[in-house]
TORKOL-4160 file (C-alpha; in steps of 0.2 Angstrom, whole numbers, padded with zeros to 4 digits, m for minus):
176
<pt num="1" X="0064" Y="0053" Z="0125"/>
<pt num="2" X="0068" Y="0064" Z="0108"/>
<pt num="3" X="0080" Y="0045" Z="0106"/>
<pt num="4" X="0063" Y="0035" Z="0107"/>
<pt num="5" X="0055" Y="0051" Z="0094"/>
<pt num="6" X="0068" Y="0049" Z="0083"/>
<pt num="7" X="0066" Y="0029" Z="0081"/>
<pt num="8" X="0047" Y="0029" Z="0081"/>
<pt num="9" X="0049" Y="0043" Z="0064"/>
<pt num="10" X="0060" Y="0034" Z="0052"/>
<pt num="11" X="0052" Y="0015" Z="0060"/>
<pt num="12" X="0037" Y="0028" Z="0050"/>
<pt num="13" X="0049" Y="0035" Z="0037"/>
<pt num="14" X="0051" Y="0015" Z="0032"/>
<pt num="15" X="0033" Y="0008" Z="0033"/>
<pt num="16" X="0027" Y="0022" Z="0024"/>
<pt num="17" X="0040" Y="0022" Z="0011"/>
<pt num="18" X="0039" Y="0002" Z="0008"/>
<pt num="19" X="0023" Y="m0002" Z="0009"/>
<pt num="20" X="0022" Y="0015" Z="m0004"/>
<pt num="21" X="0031" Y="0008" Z="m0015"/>
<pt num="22" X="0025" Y="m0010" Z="m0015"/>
<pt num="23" X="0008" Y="m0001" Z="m0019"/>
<pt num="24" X="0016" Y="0008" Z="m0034"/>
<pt num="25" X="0016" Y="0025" Z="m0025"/>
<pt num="26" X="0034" Y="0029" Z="m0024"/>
<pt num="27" X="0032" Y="0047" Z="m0014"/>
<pt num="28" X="0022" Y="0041" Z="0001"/>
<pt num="29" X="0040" Y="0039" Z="0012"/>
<pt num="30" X="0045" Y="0057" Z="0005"/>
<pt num="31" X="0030" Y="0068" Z="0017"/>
<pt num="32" X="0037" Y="0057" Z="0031"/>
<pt num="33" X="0053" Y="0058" Z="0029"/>
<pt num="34" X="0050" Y="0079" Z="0027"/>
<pt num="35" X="0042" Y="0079" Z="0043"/>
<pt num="36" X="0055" Y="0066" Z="0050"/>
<pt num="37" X="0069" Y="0077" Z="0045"/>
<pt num="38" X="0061" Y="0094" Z="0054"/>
<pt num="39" X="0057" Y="0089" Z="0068"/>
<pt num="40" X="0077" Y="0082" Z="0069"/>
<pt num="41" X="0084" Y="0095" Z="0062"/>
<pt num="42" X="0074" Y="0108" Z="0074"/>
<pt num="43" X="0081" Y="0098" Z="0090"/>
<pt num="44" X="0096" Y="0093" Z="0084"/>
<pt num="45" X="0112" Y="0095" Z="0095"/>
<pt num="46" X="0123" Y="0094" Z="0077"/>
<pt num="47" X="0112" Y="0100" Z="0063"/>
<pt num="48" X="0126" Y="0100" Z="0048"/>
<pt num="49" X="0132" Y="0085" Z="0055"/>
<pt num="50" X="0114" Y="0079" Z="0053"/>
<pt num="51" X="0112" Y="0086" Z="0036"/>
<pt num="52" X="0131" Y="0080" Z="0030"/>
<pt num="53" X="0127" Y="0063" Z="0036"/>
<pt num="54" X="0108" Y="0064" Z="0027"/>
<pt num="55" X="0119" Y="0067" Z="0011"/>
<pt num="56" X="0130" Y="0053" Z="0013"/>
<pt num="57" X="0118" Y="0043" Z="0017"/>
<pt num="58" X="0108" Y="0046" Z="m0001"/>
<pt num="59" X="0124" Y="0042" Z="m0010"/>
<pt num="60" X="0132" Y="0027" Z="0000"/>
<pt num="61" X="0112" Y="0021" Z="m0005"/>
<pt num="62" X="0113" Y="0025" Z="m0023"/>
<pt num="63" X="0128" Y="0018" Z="m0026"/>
<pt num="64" X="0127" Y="0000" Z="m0015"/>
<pt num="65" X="0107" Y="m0001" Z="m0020"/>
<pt num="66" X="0113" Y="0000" Z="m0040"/>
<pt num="67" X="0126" Y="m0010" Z="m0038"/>
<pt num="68" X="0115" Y="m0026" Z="m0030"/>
<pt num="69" X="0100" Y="m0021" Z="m0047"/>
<pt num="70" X="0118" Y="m0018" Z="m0057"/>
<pt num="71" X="0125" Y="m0035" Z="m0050"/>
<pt num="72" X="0107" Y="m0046" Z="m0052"/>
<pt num="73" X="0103" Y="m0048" Z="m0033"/>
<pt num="74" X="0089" Y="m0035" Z="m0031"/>
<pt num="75" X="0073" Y="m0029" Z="m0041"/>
<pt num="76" X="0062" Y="m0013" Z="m0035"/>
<pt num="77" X="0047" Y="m0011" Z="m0037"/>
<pt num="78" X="0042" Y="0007" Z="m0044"/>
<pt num="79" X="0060" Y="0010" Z="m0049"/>
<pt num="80" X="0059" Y="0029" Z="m0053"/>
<pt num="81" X="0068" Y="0035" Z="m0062"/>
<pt num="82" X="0076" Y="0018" Z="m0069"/>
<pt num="83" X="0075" Y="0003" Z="m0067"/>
<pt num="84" X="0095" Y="0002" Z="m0067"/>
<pt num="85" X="0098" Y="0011" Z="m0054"/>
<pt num="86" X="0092" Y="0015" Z="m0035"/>
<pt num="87" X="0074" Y="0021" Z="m0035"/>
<pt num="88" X="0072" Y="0037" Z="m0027"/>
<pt num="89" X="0061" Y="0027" Z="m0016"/>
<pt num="90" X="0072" Y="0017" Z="m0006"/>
<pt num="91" X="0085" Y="0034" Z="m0007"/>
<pt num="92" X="0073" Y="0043" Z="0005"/>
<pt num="93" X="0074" Y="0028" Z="0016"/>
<pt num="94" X="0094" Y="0030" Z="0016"/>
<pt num="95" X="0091" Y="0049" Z="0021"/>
<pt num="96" X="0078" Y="0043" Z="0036"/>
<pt num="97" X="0091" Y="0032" Z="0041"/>
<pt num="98" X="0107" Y="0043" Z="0041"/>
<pt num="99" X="0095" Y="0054" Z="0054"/>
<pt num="100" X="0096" Y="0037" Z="0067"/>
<pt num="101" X="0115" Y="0038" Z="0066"/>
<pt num="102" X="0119" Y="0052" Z="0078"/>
<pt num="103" X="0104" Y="0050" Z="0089"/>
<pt num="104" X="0094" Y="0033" Z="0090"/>
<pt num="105" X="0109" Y="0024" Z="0082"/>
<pt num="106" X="0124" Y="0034" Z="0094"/>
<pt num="107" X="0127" Y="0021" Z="0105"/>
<pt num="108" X="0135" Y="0012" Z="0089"/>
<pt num="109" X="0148" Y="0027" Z="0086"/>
<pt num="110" X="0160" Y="0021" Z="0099"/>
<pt num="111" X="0156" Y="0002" Z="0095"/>
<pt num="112" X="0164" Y="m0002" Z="0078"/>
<pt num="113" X="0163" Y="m0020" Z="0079"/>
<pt num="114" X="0144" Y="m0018" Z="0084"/>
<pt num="115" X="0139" Y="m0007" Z="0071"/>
<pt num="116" X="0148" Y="m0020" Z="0060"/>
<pt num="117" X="0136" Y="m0033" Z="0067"/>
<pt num="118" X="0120" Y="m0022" Z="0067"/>
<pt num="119" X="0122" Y="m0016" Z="0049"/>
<pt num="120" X="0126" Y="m0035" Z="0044"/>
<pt num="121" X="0110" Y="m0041" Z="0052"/>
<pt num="122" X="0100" Y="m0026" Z="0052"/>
<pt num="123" X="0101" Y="m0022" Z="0033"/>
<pt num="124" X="0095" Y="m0039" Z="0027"/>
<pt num="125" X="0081" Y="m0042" Z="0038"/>
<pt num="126" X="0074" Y="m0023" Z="0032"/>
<pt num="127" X="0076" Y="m0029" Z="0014"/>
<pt num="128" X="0067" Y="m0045" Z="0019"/>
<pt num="129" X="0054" Y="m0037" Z="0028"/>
<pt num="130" X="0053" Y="m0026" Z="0012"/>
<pt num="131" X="0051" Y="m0041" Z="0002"/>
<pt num="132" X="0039" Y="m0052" Z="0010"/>
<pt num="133" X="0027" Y="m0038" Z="0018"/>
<pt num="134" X="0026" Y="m0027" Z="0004"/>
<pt num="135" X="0032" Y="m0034" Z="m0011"/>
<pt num="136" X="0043" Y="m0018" Z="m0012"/>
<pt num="137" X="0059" Y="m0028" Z="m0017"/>
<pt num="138" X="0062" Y="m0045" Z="m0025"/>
<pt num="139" X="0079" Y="m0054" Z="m0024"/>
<pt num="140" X="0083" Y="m0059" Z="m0041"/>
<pt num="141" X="0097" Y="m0072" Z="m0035"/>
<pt num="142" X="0093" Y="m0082" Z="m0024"/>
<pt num="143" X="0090" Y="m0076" Z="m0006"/>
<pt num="144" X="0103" Y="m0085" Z="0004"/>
<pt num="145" X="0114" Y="m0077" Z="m0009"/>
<pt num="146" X="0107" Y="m0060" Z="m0010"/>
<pt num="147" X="0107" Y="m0060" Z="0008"/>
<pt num="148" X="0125" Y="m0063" Z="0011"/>
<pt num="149" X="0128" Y="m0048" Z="m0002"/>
<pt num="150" X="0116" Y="m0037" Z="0010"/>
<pt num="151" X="0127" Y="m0041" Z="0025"/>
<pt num="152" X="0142" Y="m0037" Z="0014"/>
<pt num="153" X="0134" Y="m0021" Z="0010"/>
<pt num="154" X="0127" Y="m0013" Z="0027"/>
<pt num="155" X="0143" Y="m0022" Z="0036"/>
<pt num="156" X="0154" Y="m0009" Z="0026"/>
<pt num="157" X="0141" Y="0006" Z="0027"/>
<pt num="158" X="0135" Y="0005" Z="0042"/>
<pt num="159" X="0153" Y="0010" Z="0052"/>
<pt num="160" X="0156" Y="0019" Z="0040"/>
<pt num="161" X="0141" Y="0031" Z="0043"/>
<pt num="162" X="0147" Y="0029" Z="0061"/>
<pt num="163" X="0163" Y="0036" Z="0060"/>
<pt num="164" X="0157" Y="0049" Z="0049"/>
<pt num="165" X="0146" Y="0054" Z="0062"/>
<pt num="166" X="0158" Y="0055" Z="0074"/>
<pt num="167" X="0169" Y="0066" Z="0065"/>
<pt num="168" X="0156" Y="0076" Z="0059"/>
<pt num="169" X="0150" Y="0082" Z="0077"/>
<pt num="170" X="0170" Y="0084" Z="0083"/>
<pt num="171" X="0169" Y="0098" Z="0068"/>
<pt num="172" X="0152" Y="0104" Z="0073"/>
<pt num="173" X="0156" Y="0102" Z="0092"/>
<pt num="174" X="0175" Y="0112" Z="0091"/>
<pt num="175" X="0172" Y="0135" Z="0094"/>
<pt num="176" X="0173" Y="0144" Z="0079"/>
């Protein structure tokens, strides 16, 4: 059950934080994700390995997310506090989804190859959703292109995030 909980917040963290941001409200994801990352935090089996992997997850996004403005694929809409770098919007959606990766996203942990395959496929069609619901992004190359540089992206992060994870909760699981 606390899987399906934890899903069902950030599948709210990211509507609310997209279609915020396509609206020009960049803060309406950031309540969410507060709320998201209590409730987690509170039940969490591993909550440093929670909070550790939240961290990452801010800074894996700010760096690939200004690379794709930096390289010409992507364009934000609300791009606080620049427009050259990741807004702080899509961050907190970086920080909602590094709260997945040890509880709705586990099963990827010990599947390498799958997590590979979910962030390839996974991470584009979120920025397309993004896109063409809300108008919260806009691919400034074109798309077939800016897809592929997606696929690149969340194909790297997203094992990356999971063997984080894994060695995270080893630390946090061994006795003091």
């Amino acid at each position: 059950m606390n899987v399906l909980i934890n899903a069902a917040l950030f599948q709210a963290v990211w509507f609310a934080t997209v279609a915020g941001a396509g609206a020009g409200l960049w803060w309406c994801g950031l309540p969410v994700l507060v709320v998201f990352a209590i409730w987690q935090l509170r039940d969490s089996r591993w909550p440093r390995a929670d909070v550790a992997l939240l961290a990452l997850g801010v800074l894996l996004g700010f760096a690939i997310d200004s690379l794709l403005i930096a390289g010409g694929w992507l364009r934000y809409a609300t791009p606080l506090p620049s427009g050259q770098f990741a807004p702080v919007w899509i961050l907190v959606l970086w920080a909602g989804f590094a709260l997945t990766v040890n509880h709705s996203l586990a099963f990827l942990k010990s599947r390498p190859a799958l997590a590979l395959l979910f962030g390839a496929l996974g991470g584009p069609l979120a920025y397309l959703g993004a896109a063409r619901l809300f108008e919260a992004v806009a691919f400034t190359a074109p798309q077939a292109q800016t897809l592929i540089a997606l696929a690149v992206a969340w194909a790297i992060a997203m094992p990356l995030l999971a063997a984080v994870a894994v060695r995270l909760v080893a630390r946090e699981a061994r006795p003091a």
